[in-house]
N, C-alpha and C positions, 0 to 999 in steps of 0.2 A: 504494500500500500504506500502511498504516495502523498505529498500532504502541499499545498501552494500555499501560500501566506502573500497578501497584498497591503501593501502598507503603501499611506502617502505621506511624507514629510511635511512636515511644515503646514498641515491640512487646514489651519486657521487663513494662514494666508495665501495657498494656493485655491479656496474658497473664493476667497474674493478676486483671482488674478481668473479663473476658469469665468469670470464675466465680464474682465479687463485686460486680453489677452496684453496688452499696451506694457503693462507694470513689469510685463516680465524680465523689459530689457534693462531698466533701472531698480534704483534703493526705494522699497516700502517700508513702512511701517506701519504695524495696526496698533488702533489704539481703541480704549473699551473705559468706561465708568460715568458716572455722571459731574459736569461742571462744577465747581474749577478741579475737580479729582480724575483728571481723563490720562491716562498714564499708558507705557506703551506696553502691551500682552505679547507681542509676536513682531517678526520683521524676519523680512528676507536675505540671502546670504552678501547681497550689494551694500545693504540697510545696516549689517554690523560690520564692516567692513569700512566702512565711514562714518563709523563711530559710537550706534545709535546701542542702547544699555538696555534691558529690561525694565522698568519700572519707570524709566525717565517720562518727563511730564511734556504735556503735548507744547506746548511754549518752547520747550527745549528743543524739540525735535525739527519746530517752523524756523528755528535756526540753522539747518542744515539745508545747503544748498541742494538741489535738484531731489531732496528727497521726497515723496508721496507719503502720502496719507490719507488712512481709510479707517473709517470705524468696522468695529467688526461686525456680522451680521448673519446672526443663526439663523438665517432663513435661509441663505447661502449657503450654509455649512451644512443642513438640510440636504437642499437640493445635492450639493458633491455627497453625502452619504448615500442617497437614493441610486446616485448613476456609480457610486462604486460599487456598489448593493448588485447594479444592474449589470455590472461589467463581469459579476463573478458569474450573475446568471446564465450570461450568454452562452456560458461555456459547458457548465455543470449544473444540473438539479440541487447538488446539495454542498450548501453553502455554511457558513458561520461567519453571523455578524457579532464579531470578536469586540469589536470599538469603535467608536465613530469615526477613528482615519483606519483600522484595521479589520481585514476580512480571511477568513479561510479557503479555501473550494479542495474537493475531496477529487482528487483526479484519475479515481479508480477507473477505469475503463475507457479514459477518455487519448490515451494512445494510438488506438485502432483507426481516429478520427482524425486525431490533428499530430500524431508521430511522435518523435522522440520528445521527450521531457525536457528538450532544451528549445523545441517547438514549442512548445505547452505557454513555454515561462516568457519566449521571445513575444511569443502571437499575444498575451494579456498583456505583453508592456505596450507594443502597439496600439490595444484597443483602448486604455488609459489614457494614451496619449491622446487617441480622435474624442475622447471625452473632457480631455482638458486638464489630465490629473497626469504629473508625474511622478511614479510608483517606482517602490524596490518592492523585486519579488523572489521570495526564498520559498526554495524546493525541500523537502527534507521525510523521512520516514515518520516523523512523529508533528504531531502537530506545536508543541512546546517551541521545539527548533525552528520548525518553518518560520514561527513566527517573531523569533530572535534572530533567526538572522537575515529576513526582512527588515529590522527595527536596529539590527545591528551595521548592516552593510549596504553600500549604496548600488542600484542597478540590478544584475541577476545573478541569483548564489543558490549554486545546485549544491547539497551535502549530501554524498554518498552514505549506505547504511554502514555504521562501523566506525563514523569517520566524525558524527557528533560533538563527544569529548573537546576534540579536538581542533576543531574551529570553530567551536561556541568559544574555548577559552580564551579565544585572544579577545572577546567586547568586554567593554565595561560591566559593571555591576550594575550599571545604571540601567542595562538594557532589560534586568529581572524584573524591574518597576517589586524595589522593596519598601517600606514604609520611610519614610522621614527618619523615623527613629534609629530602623536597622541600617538606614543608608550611613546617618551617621556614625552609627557603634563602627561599622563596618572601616570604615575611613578612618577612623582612631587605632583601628588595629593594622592598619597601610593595607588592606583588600580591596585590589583595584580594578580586577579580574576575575571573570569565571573562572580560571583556572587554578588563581589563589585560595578563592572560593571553595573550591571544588576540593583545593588537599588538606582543608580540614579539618581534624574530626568529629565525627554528626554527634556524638553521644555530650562530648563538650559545646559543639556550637549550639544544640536542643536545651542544654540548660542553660544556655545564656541570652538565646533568642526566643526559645519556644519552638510550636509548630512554624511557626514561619520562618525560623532558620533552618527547620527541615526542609520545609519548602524550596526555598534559596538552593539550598546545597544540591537538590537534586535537579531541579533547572539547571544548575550549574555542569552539572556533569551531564546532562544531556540525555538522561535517564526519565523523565517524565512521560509519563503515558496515562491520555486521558480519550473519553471517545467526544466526536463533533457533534457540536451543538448546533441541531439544523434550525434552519431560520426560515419561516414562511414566505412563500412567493408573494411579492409585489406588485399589484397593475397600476400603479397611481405613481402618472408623470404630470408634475408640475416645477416650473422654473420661476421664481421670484427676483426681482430688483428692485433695490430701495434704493433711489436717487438720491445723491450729496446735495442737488439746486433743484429745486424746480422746474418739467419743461413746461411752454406753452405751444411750440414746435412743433407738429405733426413731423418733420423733418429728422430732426435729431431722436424723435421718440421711436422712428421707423427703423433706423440705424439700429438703436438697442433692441427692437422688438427683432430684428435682424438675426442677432447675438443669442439671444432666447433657444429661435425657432431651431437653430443648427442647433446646440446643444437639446432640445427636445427631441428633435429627427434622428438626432445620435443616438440619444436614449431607444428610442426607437426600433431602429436598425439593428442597435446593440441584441434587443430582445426578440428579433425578427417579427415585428408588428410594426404597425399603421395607424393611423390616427382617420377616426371617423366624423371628429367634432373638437373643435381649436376654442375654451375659453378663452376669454381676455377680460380681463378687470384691471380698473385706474383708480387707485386711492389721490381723489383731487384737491389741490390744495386751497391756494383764493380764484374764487367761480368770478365768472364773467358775467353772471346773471345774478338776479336773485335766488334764495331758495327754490319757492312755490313754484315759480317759472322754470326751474331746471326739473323740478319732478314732473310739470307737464310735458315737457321736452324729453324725459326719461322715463317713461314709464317704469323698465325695467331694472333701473336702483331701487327698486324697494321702500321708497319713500325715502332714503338715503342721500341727498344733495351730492354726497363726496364720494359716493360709486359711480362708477362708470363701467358696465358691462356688455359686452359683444362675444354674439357666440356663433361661431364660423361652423355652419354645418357643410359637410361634405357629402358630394352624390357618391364618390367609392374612396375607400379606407389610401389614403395617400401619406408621404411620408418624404415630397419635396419641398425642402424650407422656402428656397425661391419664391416657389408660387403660391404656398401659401402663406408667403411676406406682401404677393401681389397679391390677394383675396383681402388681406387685413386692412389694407391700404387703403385698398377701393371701399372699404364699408365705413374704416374712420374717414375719408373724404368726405364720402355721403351724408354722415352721421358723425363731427366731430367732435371731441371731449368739451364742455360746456368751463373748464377751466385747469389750470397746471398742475401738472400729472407732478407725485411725487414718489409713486409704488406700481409696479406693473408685474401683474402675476400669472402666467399663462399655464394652461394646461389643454393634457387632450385627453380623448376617449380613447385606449387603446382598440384594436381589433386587428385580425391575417390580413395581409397586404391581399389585394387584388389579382385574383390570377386569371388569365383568359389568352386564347389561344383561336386564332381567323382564319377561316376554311380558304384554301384555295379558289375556289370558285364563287366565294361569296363576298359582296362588293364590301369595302372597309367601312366603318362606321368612324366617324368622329372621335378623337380619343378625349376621354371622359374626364380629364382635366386640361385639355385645350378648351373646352367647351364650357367648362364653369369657369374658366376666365372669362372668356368672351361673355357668360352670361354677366359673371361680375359687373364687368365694363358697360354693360348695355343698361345694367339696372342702374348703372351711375348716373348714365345720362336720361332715362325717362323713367325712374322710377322703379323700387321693388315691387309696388303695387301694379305696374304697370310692362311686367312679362313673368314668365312663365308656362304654366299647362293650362288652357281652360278646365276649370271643372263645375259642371253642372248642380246648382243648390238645391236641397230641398225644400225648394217652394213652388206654388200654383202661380208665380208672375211669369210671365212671357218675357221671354231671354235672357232671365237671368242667370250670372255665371258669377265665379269669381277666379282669381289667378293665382294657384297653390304652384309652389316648386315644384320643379320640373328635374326629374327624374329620366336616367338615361334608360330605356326602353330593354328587355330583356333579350339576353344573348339568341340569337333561334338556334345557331349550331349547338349551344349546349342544352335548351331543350332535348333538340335529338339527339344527341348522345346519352340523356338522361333516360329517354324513352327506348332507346337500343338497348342501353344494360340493364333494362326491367325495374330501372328504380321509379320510371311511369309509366304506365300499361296506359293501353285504348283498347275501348270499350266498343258497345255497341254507340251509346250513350255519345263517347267523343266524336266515332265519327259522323252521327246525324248533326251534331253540334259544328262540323269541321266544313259538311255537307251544305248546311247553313248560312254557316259563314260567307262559302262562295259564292252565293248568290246574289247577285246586284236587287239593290235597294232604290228607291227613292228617296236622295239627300235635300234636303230645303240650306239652302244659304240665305241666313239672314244677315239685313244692310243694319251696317253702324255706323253712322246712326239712323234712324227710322229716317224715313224718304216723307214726306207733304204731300198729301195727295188730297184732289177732286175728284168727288165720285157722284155723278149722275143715277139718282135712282128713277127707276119707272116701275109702278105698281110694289113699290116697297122692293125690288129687287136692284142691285148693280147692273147700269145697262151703257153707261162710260165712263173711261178714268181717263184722268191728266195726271201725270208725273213726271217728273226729268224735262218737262217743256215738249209734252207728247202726249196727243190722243189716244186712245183704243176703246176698241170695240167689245163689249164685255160678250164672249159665245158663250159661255154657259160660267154658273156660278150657282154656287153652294153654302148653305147657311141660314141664319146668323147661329154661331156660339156664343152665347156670352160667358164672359168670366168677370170676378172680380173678388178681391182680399184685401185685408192689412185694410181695414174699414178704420180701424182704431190710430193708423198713422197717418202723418201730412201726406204722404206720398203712397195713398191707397188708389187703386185702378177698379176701372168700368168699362168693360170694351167688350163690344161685339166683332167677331173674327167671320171672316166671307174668304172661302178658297173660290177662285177664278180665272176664267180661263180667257185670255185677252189675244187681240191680235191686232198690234200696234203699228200706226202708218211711221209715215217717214218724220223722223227728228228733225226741228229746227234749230236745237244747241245741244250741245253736250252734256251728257251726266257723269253721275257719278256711283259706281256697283262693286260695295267694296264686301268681303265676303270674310267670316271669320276664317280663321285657318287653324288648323290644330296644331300640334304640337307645342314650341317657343313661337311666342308671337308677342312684338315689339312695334306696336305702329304708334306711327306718331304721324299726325293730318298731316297733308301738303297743300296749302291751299293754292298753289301755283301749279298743281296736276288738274287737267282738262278731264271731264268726268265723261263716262262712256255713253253712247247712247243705249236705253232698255232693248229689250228683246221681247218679241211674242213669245206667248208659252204663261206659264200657271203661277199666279199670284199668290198670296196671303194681303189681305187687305182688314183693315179694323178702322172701325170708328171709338175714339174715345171720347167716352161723356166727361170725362173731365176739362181733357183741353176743349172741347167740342169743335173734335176736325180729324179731318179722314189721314191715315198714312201706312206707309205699307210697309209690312212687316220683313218682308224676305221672299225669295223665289224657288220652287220647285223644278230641281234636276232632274 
């Protein structure tokens, strides 16, 4: 058995650099407490190198030329647990989250897949690194050592079985993480090393430390044997930023929102899943409106002035930052934050990437994230109410619809293939249904908007119409239907419906016959397009008692 240990140095401040890739080429320092007690916790290997001490006080530190400063920021520190969490996952089922910069992975059987052990330890420092985290990872038969000499040695340290002993002893003692106490007993008696450590004797060191110099000693000698403590799997990706200044910049907030997505799509990938749904919330700082007036503008804060939430639904599970940096973009455009962001917190839904596979002979369809761009863009410019799928309401008004999203149309070749390997039968049932289907209908296209019409009656019948700047002759007609509803609202109806059949002379201007269309439909009037002239052939006509005046509904195909 085989045992990996992943450790990141410095994980307070590689925290905060995994979202400021920038810091990494200069002196940081983080600093943590509340005013005037804000003193420095942590600093990078630049940072003590010019000069900067533990505990020095942030004043001191603003004295140092070119050096950064960052407070620190557990939500950060968070998020790098979650993707070092993720980075063991990717690899092995069973993991041990050991400590918030340390992790285990059991790499029993994971040879056959990714090769020698020196593969194993190479391929995890890579995937560390696309996450943002640079780790030392130690190989070792027990799990005690893997993870000493991770914490003891920099980069990748394979220990052979046997061989323990003896290159644990050359780290510090510091690497046992012994108490305060024992650290110092230990230091008064000059034990500098495991290996000092190690030659001992346990029966004298137990009555002068206790179990815990038992402890110690046998760490020390490379003798510990315990079993892993598994850690439950994860699906919750979320990336947080707390801002140093306020933005008010859709610009600069895009940049970071930038920064997020890649490190989310990493996580991602890292787990071989996709994202089917992109939170986004803005904790906001001073609003540009009033309260009242931002919550009408927001419905979706919660009655909350200083939320700001957008929730990017996707039509298939995707997992390219790029574009869904241009999705977030186009909706804060449309919709943008009512005042300066000082928190942005993303997350997604995970779900299996998208798979699918195009017949040779069957024509290509749209790829399903070119096309939510495009829809993106299109809702930008006339509205999200104003494209999508028509979908028919449940109500008795005449033509009513509304415009729900618009879903990419289901694959037909993997129908058939579902129906080939019996996981869908046909029936009698399907194919009377199938039978059905093929046969032509009568389609009625209705005009939007309703058409103004004059209708000559004789003996209470339709017996000619003018529309579009054109007579006809009413041959035969059918009716009245009446209908009407919604008596209780401004906008209730009363109309009598006549189907008829017309045969219209020659146009003196031009009209106009505009027809709904199914699928994505984005119209926007043109009032410099020349309208067509009508056609003979079979009307829908109504009189409304309300407006009291004749107009026509739409025409039968």
């Amino acid at each position: 058995m085989a045992f990996a240990s992943i450790y990141v140095p410095q994980f307070m401040v590689q925290a905060v650099m995994r979202h400021e890739p920038q810091l990494r080429a200069g002196p940081l320092a983080l600093v943590d407490g509340t005013p005037p007690l804000v003193r420095v916790i942590a600093a990078n290997d630049f940072a003590w190198r010019a000069g900067i001490q533990l505990g020095m006080a942030r004043s001191q530190v603003e004295q140092f030329f070119g050096v950064e400063i960052r407070h620190r920021s557990r939500t950060q520190e968070e998020a790098a647990h979650a993707a070092l969490l993720d980075l063991g996952w990717s690899i092995s089922p069973r993991i041990e989250n050991t400590a918030a910069d340390t992790m285990v992975v059991d790499l029993a059987g994971l040879n056959s897949l990714f090769g020698s052990t020196e593969n194993i330890a190479e391929d995890l420092s890579q995937r560390a690194l696309s996450l943002g985290l640079a780790a030392n990872i130690g190989v070792a038969s027990s799990i005690e050592v893997a993870i000493h000499a991770a914490r003891g040695f920099s980069g990748i340290t394979i220990i052979p079985p046997g061989e323990e002993s003896l290159r644990i002893g050359i780290l510090p003692v510091r690497v046992l993480s012994p108490s305060d106490e024992s650290l110092e007993t230990l230091e008064r008696w000059g034990i500098k090393t495991c290996r000092d450590l190690a030659r001992l004797p346990l029966l004298e060191l137990s009555e002068r430390l206790g179990q815990e110099g038992v402890r110690l000693h046998e760490l020390a000698r490379g003798a510990a044997s315990r079993s892993l403590v598994l850690a439950e799997p994860c699906v919750h990706f979320q990336e947080v930023l707390e801002l140093d200044t306020a933005e008010e910049e859709l610009e600069p907030v895009s940049f970071l929102l930038g920064r997020l997505l890649d490190q989310l799509c990493a996580r991602l990938q890292t787990r071989s899943l996709a994202a089917t749904a992109i939170h986004l919330q803005f904790h906001l700082g001073d609003l540009f409106e009033k309260d009242s007036e931002v919550i009408k503008i927001l419905p979706e804060s919660g009655g909350d002035p200083k939320l700001y939430q957008k929730t990017l639904t996707l039509p298939v599970p995707m997992r390219d930052s790029k574009l869904l940096l241009k999705l977030l973009r186009l909706q804060l455009q449309s919709a943008p934050p009512p005042g300066s962001i000082v928190k942005i917190i993303l997350s997604a839904e995970p779900s299996r990437p998208r798979a699918a596979q195009s017949g040779l002979f069957v024509p290509s369809s749209p790829d399903p994230e070119r096309l939510e761009l495009t829809v993106a863009r299109l809702a930008k410019l006339v509205g999200n109410t104003n494209i999508g799928s028509p979908e028919l309401v449940d109500t008795h008004r005449p033509g009513e619809f509304r415009m729900s999203r618009f879903n990419p149309p289901i694959d037909e070749q993997h129908v058939r293939r579902k129906m080939k390997s019996g996981r869908a039968t046909t029936t009698a049932d399907t194919k009377e249904n199938v039978s059905q289907a093929r046969r032509s209908f009568m389609g009625f296209r209705i005009f939007r908007p309703r058409l103004p019409a004059t209708v000559e009656l004789r003996d209470g019948l339709p017996s000619r119409v003018f529309f579009r700047g054109v007579y006809g002759h009413v041959i035969a007609a059918s009716g009245p239907w009446r209908t009407s509803g919604d008596w209780w609202r401004e906008d209730s109806w009363l109309q009598d419906e006549w189907d008829i059949e017309v045969r219209l002379g020659a146009s003196s201007s031009n009209g106009t016959n505009a027809g709904a269309r199914a699928g994505i439909s984005a119209v926007r009037p043109d009032p410099q397009q020349q309208p067509k002239p009508p056609q003979s052939g079979t009307y829908c006509v109504y009189f409304d008692s309300m407006a009291r005046s004749w107009f026509v509904r739409g025409m039968y195909d």
